[in-house]
MDTraj code that builds the backbone (N, CA, C; nanometers):
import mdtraj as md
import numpy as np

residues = "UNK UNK UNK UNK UNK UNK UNK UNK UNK UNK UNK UNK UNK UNK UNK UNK UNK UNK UNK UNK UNK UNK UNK UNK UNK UNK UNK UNK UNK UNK UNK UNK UNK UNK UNK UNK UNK UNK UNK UNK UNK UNK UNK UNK UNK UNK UNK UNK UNK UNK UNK UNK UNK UNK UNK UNK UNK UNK UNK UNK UNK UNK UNK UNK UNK UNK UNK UNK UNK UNK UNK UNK UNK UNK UNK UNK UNK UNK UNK UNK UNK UNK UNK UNK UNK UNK UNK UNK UNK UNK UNK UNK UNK UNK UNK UNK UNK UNK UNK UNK UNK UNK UNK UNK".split()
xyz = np.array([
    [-1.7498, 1.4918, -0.7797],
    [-1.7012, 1.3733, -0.8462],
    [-1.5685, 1.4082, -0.9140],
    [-1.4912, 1.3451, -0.9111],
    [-1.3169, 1.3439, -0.9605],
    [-1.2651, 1.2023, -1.0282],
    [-1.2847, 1.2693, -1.1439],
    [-1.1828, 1.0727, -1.2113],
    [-1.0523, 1.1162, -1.2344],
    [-0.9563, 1.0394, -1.2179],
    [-0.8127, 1.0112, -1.1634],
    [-0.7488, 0.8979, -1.2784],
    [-0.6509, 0.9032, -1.3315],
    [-0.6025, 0.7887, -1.4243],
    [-0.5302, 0.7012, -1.3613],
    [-0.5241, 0.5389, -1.3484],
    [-0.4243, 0.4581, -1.2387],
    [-0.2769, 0.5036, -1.3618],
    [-0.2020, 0.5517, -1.2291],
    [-0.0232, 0.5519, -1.3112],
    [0.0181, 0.4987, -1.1718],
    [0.1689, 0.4747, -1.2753],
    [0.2380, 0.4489, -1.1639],
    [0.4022, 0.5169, -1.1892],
    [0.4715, 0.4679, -1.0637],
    [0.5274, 0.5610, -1.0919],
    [0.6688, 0.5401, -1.1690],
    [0.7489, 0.6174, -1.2050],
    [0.8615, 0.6289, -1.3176],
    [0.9697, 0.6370, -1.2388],
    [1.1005, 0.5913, -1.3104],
    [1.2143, 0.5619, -1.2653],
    [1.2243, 0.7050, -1.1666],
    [1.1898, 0.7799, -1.2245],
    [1.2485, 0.9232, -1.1385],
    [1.1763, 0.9555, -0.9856],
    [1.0482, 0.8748, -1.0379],
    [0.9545, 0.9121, -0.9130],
    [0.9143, 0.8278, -0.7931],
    [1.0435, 0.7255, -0.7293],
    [1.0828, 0.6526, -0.6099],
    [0.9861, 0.5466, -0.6841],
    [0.9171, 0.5290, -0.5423],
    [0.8407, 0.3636, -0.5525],
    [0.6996, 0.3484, -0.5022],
    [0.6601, 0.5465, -0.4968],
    [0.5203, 0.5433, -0.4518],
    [0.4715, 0.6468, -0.5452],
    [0.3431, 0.7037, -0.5671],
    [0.2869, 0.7642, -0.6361],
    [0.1578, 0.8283, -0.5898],
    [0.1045, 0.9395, -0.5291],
    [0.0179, 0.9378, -0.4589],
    [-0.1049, 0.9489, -0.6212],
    [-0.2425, 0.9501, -0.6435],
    [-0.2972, 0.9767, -0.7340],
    [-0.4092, 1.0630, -0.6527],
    [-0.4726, 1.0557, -0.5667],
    [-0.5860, 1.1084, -0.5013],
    [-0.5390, 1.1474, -0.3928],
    [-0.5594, 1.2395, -0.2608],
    [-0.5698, 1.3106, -0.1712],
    [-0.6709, 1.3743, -0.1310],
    [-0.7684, 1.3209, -0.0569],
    [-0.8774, 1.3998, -0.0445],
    [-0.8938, 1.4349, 0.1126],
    [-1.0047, 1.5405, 0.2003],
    [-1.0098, 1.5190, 0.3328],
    [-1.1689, 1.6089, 0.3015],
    [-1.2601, 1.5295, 0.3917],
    [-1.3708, 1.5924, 0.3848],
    [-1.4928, 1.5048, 0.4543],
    [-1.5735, 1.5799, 0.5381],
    [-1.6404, 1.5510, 0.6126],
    [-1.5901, 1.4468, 0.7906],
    [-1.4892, 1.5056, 0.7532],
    [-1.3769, 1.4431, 0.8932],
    [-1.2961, 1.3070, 0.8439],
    [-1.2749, 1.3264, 0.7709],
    [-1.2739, 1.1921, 0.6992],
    [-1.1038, 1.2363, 0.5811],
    [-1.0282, 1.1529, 0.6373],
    [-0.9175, 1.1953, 0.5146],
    [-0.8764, 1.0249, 0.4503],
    [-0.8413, 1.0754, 0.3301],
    [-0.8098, 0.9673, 0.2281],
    [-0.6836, 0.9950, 0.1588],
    [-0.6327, 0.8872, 0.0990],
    [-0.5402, 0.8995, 0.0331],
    [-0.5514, 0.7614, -0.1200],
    [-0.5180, 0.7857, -0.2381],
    [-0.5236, 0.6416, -0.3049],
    [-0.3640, 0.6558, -0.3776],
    [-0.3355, 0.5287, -0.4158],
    [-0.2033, 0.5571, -0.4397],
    [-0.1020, 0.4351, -0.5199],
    [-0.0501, 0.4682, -0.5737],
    [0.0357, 0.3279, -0.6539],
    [0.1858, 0.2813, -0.5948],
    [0.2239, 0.1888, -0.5898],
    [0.3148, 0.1692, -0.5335],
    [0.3986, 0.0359, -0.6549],
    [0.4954, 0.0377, -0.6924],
    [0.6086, -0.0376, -0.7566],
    [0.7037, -0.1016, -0.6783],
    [0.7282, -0.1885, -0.6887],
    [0.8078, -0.3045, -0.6190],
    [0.9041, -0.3840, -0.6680],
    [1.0532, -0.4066, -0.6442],
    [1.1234, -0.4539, -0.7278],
    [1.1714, -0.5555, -0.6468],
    [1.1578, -0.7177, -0.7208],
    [1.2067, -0.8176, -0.6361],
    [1.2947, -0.8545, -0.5860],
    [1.3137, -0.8456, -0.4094],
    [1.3984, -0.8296, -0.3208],
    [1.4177, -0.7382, -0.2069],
    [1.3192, -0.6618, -0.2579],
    [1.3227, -0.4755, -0.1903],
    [1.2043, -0.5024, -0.0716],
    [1.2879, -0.4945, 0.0352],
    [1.2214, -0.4966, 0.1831],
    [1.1980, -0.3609, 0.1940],
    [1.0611, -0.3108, 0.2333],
    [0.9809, -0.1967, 0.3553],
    [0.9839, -0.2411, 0.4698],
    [1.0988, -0.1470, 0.5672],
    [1.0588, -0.2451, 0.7062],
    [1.0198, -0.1769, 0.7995],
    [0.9931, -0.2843, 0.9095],
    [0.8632, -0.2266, 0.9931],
    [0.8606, -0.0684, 1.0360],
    [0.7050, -0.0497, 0.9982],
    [0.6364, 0.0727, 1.0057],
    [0.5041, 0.0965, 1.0534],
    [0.4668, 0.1970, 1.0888],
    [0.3127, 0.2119, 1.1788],
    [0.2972, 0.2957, 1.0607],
    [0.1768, 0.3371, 1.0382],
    [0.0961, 0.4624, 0.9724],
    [0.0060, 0.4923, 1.0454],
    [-0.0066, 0.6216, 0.9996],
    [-0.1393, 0.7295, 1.0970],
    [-0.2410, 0.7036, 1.0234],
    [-0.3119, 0.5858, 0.9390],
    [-0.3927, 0.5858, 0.8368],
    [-0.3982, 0.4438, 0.8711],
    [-0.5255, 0.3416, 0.8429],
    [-0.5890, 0.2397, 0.7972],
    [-0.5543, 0.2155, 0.6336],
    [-0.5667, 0.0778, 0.6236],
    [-0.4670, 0.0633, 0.5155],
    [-0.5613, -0.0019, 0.4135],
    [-0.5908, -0.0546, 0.2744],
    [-0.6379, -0.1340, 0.2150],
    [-0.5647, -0.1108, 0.0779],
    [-0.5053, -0.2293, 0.0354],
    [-0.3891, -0.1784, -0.0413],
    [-0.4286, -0.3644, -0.1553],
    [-0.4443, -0.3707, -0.2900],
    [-0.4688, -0.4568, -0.3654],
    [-0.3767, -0.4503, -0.4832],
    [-0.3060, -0.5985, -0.4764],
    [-0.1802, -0.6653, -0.5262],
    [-0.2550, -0.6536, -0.6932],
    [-0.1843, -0.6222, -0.7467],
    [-0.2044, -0.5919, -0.9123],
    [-0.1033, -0.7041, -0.9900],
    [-0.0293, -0.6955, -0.9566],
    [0.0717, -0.8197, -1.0223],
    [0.1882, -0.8379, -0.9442],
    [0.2314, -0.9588, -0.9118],
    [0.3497, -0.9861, -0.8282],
    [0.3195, -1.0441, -0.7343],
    [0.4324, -1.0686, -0.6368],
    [0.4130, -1.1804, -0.4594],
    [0.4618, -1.0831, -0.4065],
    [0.4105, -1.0412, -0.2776],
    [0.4592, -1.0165, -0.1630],
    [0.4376, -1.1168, -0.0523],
    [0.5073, -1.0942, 0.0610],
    [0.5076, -1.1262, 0.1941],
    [0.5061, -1.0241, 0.2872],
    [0.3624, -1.0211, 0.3803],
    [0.3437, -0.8887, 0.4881],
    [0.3754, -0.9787, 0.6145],
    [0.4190, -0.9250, 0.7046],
    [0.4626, -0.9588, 0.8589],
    [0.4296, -0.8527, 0.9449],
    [0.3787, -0.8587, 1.0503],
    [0.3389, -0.7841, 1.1568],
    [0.4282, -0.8009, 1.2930],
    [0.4432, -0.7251, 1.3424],
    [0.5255, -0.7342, 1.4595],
    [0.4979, -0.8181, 1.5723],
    [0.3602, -0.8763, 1.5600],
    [0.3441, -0.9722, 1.6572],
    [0.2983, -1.0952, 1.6083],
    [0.3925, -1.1436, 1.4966],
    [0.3967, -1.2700, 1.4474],
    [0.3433, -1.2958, 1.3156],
    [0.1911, -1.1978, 1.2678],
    [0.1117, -1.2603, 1.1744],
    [0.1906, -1.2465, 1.0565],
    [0.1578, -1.3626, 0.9565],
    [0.2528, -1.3389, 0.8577],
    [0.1393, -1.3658, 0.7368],
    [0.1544, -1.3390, 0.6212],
    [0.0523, -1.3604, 0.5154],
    [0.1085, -1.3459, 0.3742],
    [0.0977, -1.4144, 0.2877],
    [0.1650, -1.4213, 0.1601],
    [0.0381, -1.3499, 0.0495],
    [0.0949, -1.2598, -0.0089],
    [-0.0360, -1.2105, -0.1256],
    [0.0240, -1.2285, -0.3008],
    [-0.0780, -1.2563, -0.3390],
    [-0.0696, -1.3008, -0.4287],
    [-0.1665, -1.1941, -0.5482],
    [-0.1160, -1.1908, -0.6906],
    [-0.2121, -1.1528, -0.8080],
    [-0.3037, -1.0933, -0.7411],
    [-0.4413, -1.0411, -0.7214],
    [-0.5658, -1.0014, -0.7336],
    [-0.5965, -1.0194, -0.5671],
    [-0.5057, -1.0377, -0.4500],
    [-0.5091, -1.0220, -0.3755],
    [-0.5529, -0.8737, -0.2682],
    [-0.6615, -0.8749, -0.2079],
    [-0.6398, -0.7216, -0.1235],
    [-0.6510, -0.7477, -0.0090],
    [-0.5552, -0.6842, 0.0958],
    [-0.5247, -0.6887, 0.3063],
    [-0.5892, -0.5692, 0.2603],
    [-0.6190, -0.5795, 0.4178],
    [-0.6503, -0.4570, 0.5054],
    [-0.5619, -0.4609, 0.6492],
    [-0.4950, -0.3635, 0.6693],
    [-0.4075, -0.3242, 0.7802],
    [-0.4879, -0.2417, 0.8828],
    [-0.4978, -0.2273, 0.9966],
    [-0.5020, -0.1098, 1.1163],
    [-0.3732, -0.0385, 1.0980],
    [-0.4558, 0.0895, 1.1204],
    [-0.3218, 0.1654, 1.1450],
    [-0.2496, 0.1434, 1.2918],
    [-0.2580, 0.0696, 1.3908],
    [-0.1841, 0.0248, 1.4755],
    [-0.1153, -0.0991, 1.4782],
    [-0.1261, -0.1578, 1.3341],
    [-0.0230, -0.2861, 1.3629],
    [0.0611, -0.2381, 1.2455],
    [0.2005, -0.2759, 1.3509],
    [0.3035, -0.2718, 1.2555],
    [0.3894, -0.3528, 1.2186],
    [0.4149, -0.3057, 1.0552],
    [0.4095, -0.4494, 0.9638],
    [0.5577, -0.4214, 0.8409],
    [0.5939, -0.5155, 0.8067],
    [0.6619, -0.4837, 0.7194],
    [0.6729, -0.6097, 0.6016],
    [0.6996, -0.5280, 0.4742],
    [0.6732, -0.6280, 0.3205],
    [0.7602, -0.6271, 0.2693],
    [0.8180, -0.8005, 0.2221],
    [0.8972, -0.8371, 0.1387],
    [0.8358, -0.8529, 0.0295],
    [0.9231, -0.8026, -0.0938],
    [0.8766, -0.8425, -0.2249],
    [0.9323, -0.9760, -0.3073],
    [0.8557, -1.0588, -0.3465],
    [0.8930, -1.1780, -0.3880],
    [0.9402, -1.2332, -0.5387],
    [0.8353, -1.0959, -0.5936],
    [0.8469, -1.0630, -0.7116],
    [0.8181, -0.9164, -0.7654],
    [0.8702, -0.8577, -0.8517],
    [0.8169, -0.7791, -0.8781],
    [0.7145, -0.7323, -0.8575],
    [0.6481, -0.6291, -0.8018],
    [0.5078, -0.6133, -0.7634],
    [0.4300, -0.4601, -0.8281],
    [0.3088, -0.4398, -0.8309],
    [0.2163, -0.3211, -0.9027],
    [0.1072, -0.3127, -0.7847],
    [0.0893, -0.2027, -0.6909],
    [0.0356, -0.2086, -0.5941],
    [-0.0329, -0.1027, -0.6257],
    [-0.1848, -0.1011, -0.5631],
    [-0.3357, -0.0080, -0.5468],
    [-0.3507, 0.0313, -0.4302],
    [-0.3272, 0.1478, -0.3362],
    [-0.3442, 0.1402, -0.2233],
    [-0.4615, 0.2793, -0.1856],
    [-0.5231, 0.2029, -0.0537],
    [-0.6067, 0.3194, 0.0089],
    [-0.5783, 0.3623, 0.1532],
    [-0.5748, 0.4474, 0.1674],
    [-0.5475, 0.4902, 0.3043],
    [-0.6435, 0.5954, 0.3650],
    [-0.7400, 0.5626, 0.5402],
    [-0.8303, 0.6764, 0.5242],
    [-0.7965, 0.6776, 0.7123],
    [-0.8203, 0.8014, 0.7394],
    [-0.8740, 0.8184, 0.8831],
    [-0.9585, 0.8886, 0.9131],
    [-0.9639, 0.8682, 1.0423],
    [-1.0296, 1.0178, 1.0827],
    [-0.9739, 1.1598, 1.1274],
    [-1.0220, 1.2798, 1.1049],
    [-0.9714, 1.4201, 1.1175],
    [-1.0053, 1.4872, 1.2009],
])
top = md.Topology()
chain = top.add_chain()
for i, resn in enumerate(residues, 1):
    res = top.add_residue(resn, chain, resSeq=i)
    for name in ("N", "CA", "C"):
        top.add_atom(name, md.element.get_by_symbol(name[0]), res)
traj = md.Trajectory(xyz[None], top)
């Protein structure tokens, strides 16, 4: 068992924050904070990881490369495949929770 404090991250420390890293029983994880400043496009990207990532405060907009589009809001949580690739506009300022797991 491991408790972890939610931070996020500081002017110095970009716009991601990993907090957890784990890999065990074939199984790897990641949890993680992410900061968002309104206007600031991530664009399209694949990950080697499954995604589940929950909106803490702010709007985004996620888009997928083959059309799907989805607006998140406050207390909002997606789940991504790690084979669709997607990219997020920020609408507002945003405070992001993210999980990421595969297999090993």
């Amino acid at each position: 068992m491991e408790i972890k404090r939610l931070v996020f991250p500081g002017e110095d420390d970009g716009y991601l924050k990993k907090i957890i890293e784990k890999s065990e029983k074939g199984v790897a994880m990641q949890c993680g904070s992410v900061t968002l400043t309104k206007g600031q496009l991530l664009p399209f990207k694949r990950l080697d990881f499954h995604e589940v990532s929950y909106l803490i405060s702010g709007k985004l907009k996620v888009s997928t490369k083959d059309g799907n589009e989805k607006l998140m809001n406050k207390g909002d949580l997606i789940y991504l495949n790690k084979e669709e690739i997607r990219k997020t506009e920020t609408l507002e300022d945003s405070k992001i929770l993210f999980f990421l797991f595969n297999d090993i």
